[in-house]
C-alpha positions in Angstrom: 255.4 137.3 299.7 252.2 135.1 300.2 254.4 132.5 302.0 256.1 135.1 304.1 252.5 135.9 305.1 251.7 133.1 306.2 254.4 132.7 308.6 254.2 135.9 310.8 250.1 135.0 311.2 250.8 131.9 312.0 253.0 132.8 314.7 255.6 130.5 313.8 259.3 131.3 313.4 260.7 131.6 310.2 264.1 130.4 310.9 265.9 131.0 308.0 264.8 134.6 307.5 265.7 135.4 310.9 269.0 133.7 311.3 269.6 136.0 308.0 268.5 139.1 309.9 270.8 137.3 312.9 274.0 137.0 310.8 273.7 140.6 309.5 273.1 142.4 313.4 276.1 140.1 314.3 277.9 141.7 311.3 277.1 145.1 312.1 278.2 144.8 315.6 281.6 142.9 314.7 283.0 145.0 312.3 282.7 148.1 314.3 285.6 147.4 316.3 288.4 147.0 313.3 286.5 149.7 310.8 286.8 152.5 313.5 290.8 151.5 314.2 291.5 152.1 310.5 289.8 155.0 310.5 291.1 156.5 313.6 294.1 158.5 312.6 291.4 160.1 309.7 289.5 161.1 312.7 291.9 162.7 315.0 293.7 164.5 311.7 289.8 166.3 311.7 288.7 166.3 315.4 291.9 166.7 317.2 292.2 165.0 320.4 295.2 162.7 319.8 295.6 162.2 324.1 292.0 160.8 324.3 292.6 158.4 321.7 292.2 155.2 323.3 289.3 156.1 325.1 287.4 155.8 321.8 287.6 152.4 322.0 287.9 152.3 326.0 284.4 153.7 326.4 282.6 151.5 323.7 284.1 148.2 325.2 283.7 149.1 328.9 279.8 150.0 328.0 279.6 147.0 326.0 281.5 144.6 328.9 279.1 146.1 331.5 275.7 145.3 330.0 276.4 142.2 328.1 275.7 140.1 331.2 273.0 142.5 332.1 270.9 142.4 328.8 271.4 138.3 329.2 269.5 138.6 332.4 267.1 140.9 330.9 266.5 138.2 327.8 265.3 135.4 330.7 263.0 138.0 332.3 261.4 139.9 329.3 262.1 137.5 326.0 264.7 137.7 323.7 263.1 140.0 320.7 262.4 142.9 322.8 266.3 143.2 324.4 267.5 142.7 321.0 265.4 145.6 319.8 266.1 147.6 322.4 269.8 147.2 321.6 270.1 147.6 318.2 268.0 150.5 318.2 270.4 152.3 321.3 273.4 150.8 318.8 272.1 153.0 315.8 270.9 155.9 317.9 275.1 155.6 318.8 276.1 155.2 315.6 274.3 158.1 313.7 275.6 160.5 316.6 279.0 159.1 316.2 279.0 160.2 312.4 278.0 164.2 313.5 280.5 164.3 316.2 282.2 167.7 316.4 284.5 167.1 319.2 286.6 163.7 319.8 284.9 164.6 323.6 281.7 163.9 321.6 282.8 161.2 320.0 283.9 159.9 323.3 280.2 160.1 324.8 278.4 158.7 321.6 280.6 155.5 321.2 279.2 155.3 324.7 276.1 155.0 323.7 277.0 152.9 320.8 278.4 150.4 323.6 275.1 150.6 325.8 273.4 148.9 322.6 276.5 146.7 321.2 275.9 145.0 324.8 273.0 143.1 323.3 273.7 142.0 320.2 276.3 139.1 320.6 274.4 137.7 323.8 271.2 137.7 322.4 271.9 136.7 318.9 273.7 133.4 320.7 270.8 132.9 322.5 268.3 133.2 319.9 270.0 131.0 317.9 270.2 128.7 321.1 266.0 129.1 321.1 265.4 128.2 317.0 267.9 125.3 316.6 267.8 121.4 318.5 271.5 120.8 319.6 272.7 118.7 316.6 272.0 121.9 314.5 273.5 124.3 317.3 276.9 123.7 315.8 276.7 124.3 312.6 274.8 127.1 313.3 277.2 128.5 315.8 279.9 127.6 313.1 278.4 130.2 310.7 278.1 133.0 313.4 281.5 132.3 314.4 282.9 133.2 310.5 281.0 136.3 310.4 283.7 137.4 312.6 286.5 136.0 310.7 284.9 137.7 307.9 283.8 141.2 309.6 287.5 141.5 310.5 289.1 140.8 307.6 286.8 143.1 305.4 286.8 145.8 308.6 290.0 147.1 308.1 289.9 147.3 304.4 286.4 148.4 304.2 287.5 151.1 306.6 290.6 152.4 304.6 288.5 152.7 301.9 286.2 154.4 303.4 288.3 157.4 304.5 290.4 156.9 301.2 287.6 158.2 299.0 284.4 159.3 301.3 284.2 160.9 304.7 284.9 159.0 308.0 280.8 159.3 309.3 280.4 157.1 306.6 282.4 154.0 309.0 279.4 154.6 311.2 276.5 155.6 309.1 276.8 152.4 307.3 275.3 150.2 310.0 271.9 151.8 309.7 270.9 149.8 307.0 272.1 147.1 308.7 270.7 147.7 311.4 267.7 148.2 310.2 267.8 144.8 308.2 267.9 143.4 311.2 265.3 144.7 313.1 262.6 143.9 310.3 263.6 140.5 310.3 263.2 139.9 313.8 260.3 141.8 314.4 258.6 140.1 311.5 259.7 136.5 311.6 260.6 135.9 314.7 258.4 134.7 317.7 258.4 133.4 321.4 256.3 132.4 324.4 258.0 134.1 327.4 257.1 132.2 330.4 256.4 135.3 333.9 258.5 133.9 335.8 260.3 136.7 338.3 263.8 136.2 338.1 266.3 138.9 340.4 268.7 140.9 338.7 272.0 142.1 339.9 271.8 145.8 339.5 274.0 146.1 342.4 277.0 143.8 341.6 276.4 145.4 338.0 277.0 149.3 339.6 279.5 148.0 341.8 281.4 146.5 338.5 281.2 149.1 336.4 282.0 151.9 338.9 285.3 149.8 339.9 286.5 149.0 336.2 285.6 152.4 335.4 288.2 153.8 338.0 291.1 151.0 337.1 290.6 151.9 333.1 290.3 156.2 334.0 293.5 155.7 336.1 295.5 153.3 333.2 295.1 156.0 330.7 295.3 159.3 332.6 297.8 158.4 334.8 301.8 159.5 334.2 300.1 161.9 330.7 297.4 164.3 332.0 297.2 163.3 335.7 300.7 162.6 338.1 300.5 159.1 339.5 300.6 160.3 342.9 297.9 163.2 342.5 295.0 163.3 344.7 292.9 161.9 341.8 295.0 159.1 341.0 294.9 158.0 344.4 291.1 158.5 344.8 290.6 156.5 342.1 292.9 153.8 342.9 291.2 153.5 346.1 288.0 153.7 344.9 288.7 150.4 342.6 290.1 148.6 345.9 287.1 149.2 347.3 284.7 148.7 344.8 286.8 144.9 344.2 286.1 144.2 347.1 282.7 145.1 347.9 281.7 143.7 344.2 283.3 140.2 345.4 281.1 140.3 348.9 278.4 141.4 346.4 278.7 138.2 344.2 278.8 136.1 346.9 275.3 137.1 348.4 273.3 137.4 345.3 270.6 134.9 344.5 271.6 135.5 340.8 274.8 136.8 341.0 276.2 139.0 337.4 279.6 137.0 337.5 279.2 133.4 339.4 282.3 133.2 341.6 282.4 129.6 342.1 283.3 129.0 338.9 286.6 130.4 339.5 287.2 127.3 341.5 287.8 125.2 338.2 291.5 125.3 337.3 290.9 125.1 334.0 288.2 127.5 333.3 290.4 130.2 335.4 293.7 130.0 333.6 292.0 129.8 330.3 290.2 133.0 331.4 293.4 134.6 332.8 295.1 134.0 329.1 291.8 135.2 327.3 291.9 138.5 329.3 295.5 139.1 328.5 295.0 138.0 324.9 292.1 139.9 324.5 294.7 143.2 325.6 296.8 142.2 322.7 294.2 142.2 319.8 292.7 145.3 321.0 296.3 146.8 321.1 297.2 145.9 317.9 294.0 146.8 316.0 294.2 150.2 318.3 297.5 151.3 317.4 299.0 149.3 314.5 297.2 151.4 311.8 298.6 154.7 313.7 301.9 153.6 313.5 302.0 152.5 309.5 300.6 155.7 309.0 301.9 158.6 310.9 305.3 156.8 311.7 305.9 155.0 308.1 304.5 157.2 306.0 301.6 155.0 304.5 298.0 154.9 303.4 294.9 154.5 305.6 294.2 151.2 302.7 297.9 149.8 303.6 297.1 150.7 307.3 294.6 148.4 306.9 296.3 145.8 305.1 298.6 145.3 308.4 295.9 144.7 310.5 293.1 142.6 308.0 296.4 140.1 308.2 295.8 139.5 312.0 291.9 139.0 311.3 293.1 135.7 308.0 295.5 134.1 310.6 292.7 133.8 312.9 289.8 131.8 311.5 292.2 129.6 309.7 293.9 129.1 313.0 290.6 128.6 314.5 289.5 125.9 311.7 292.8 124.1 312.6 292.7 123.9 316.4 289.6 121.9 316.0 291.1 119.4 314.2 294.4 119.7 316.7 292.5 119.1 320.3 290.8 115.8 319.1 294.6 114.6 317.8 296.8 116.2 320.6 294.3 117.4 323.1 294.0 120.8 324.7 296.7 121.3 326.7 298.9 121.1 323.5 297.1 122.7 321.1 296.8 125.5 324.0 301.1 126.3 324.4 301.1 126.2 320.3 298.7 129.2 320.6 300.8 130.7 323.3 303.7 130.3 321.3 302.6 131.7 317.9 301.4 135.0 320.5 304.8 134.8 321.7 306.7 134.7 318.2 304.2 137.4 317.2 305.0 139.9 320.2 308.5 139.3 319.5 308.1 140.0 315.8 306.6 143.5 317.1 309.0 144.2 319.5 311.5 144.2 316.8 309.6 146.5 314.2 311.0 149.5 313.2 309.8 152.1 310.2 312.3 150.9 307.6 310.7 147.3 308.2 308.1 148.4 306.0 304.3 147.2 305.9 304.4 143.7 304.6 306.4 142.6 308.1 304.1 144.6 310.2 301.5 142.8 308.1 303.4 139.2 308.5 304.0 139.8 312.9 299.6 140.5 313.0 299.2 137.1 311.3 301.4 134.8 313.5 299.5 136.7 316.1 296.3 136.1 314.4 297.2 132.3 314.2 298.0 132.3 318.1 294.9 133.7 318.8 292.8 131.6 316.6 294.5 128.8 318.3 293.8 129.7 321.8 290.4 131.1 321.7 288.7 128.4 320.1 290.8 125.9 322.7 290.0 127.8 325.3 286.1 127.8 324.5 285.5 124.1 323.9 287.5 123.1 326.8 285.5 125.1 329.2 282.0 123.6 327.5 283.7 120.4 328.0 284.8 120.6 331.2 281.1 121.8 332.8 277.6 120.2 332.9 274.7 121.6 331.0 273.2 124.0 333.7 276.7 125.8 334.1 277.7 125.9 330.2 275.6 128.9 329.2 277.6 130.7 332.6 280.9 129.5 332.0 280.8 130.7 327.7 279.8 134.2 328.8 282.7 135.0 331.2 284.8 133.3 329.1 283.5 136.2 326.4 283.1 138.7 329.1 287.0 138.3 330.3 287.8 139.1 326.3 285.9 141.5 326.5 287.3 143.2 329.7 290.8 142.5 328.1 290.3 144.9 325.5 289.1 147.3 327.6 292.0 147.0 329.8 294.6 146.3 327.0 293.4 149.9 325.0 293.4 151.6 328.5 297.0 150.5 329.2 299.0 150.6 325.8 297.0 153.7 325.0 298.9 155.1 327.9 301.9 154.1 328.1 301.7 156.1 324.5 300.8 159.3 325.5 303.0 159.3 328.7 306.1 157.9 326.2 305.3 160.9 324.1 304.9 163.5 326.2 308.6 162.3 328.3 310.5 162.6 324.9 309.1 165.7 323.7 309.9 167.5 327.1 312.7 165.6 327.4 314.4 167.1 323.9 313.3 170.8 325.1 310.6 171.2 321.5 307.9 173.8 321.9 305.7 170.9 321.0 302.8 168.3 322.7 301.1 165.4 322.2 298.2 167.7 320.3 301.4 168.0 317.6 301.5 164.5 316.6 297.8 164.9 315.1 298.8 166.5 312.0 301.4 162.8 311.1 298.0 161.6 310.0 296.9 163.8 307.8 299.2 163.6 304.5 298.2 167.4 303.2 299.5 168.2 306.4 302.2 166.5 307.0 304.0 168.0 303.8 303.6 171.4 304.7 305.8 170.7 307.7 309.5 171.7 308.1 311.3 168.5 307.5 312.9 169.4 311.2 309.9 169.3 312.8 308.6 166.3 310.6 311.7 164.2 311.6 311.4 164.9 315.5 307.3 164.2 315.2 308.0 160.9 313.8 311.0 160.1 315.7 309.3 160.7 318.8 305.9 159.2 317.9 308.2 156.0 316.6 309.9 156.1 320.0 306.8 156.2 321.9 305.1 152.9 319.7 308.2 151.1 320.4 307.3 151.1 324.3 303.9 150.0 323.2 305.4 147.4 321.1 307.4 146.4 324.5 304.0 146.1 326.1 302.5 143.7 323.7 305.7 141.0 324.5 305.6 141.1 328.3 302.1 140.4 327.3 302.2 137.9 324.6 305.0 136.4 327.3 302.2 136.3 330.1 300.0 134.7 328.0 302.4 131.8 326.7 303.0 131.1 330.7 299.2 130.3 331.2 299.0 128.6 328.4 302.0 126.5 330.5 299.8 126.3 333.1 296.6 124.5 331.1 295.9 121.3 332.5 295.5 118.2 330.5 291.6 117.7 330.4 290.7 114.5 328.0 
């Protein structure tokens, strides 16, 4: 304790004790995203709501894609401690509302929030880390944040079934205030900076201009075809309002002193098809991890713990993968290493597209990892070819859309499975004349439930809800396909 004294009067930086406080925030914030997928059908079966579905995880990504780049801004202006406090405290204000949420509307609003604060905690942990460490430690560094997502997503889905298995589904959010607070202590405590005052400009228009134009695409992706007709007055306004706002957000970027996205990187070939692939792989994980669990357990018949089986799958294949392609691009280079990603996506997809209830768990569980082992391959291609192909002063710019386009993927990929699901849904149900809706399918994931219904209604429930997944499962391969053709497209880059 005497030692630990010493370092916060001395001003110093205590790098160990804050990388630990680091690793932990970065834990807290990955996990989020697989534990609340598990736990999902567990929270519709209590809340209801089964048509907004996606935009649980729609709202937290499009909040957390919006201010990522912003809070990275704000970092440069104001130092890094006091955006990272400022973003793990609006995480856990987020999180403790989530837990009391009476309404999946409410839920809606406080994952939100819980995005406004997740915006900071990946950018600024990277750059803190960035701060502390010369560049011969960056890497190994870097290596150890990088498997605290390999980790968080295998344990997520587990810890997550668990969770709702034996405790109550609050607890999948409750349990980052500890966490949280972990982190927080040991940054305010052991961490310490000089911030130079130097005025920088910040984007706030090309930031409003974003977010109200991939607001509108995301709003139209899900409502469109399920609660709203696609050529009703507010699928049109919308539609027209994210023409618009593209275009005035690209006019915006191209005047800005410090523009949020810088355009001219787009120019490079390579950094723009691996972002293209990493927007449309980013739409499969989040598609998968969205809707896999749902399907094991309201169309199969299983357990929130084997629901999460399927999906912790997808989260082994990928870090190995990832371990591998580094090995792979100094042996075969990128381009290469690049279409075996695509293809293990594609094999995946088609492994989905295929899946059917009597399949059974363990090849739901196989088709996540060959997609886990494409994505593992790509993404970690993808990354250290762009740092490659870009100076210095450009690399911090370059790794952040890179993450941002993932990011945006999700978001998209959520909005437009989730969907096609409810719009698949709704056709068959009207379609075989049942005095039923979408709002029926909510009682499939609860198990007391379920085996009060009439086997009739049962059967037609999961027929139609199997149906409707298949379509998704449809989306995933013209997806996985797309991303196999960029992945064509990669050029050789020594």
């Amino acid at each position: 304790m005497n030692k630990l004294r010493e370092y916060y009067q001395s001003k110093q930086t205590h790098r160990p004790l804050v990388l630990t406080a680091l690793v932990i925030a970065m834990f807290m914030g990955a996990i989020e995203g697989t534990i609340v997928a598990t736990a999902m059908p567990n929270i519709v079966s209590d809340l209801g709501g089964f048509s907004l579905y996606s935009w649980v995880f729609s709202s937290f990504l499009l909040m957390q894609a919006v201010t990522t780049i912003i809070y990275g801004k704000l970092a440069d202006l104001y130092g890094r401690k006091p955006i990272f406090v400022i973003g793990v405290v609006i995480f856990l204000i987020g999180s403790i509302l989530c837990g009391l949420a009476p309404t999946m509307t409410m839920l809606i609003v406080f994952r939100i929030i819980q995005g406004i604060g997740a915006g900071a905690i990946h950018p600024i942990v990277s750059t803190m880390v960035g701060d502390m460490y010369t560049i011969e430690e960056r890497a190994k560094i870097q290596g150890y944040l990088a498997s605290v997502w390999g980790i968080s997503s295998v344990i997520g889905p587990l810890l997550g079934g668990f969770i709702v298995q034996f405790a109550d589904w609050s607890w999948i959010f409750w349990m980052n205030i500890p966490l949280g607070i972990i982190g927080l202590i040991g940054v305010l405590l052991f961490f310490h900076e000089e911030v130079t005052k130097e005025k920088k400009s910040i984007d706030y228009i090309g930031a409003g201009l974003f977010f109200i134009t991939i607001s509108s695409l995301v709003i139209v992706l899900v409502q469109g075809g399920s609660a709203w007709d696609w050529n009703s007055l507010q699928i049109i306004s919308l539609i027209s309002t994210f023409i618009v706002g593209t275009g005035l957000f690209i006019w915006q970027e191209t005047r800005a002193k410090v523009p949020m996205m810088p355009l001219y990187l787009w120019k490079n070939k390579l950094i723009t098809v691996a972002n293209l692939a990493t927007l449309t792989s980013g739409m499969i994980i989040l598609g998968l991890s969205s809707f896999l669990p749902t399907y094991v357990q309201g169309v199969m018949g299983y357990s929130p713990i084997i629901a999460g089986f399927t999906l912790s799958t997808l989260s082994l294949g990928w870090p190995i993968a990832a371990t591998l392609a580094g090995h792979l691009v100094l042996k075969i280079g990128f381009r290469r290493t690049a279409i075996l990603g695509g293809l293990a996506l594609l094999l995946g997809g088609t492994l989905f597209l295929n899946l059917d209830p009597g399949k059974g768990p363990i090849y739901a569980g196989f088709s996540s990892f060959v997609v886990g082992i494409g994505m593992g391959l790509t993404s970690t291609t993808f990354i250290v070819a762009i740092q490659n192909s870009v100076d210095w002063k450009m690399r911090g710019a370059a790794t952040s859309l890179n993450m941002f386009m993932r990011i945006i993927g999700s978001t998209v990929g959520a909005a437009v499975l989730g969907g096609i699901l409810n719009q698949r849904t709704n056709q068959l149900l009207t379609s075989q004349g049942a005095d039923l809706s979408i709002g029926n399918t909510d009682v499939l994931l609860d198990e007391t439930s379920r085996s009060q219904l009439p086997q009739d209604v049962l059967e037609l429930l999961q027929g139609t809800l199997s149906t409707a997944f298949h379509s998704v499962f449809i989306g995933v391969f013209i997806i996985a396909l797309i991303s196999f053709i960029f992945t064509l497209l990669f050029p050789k880059n020594k």
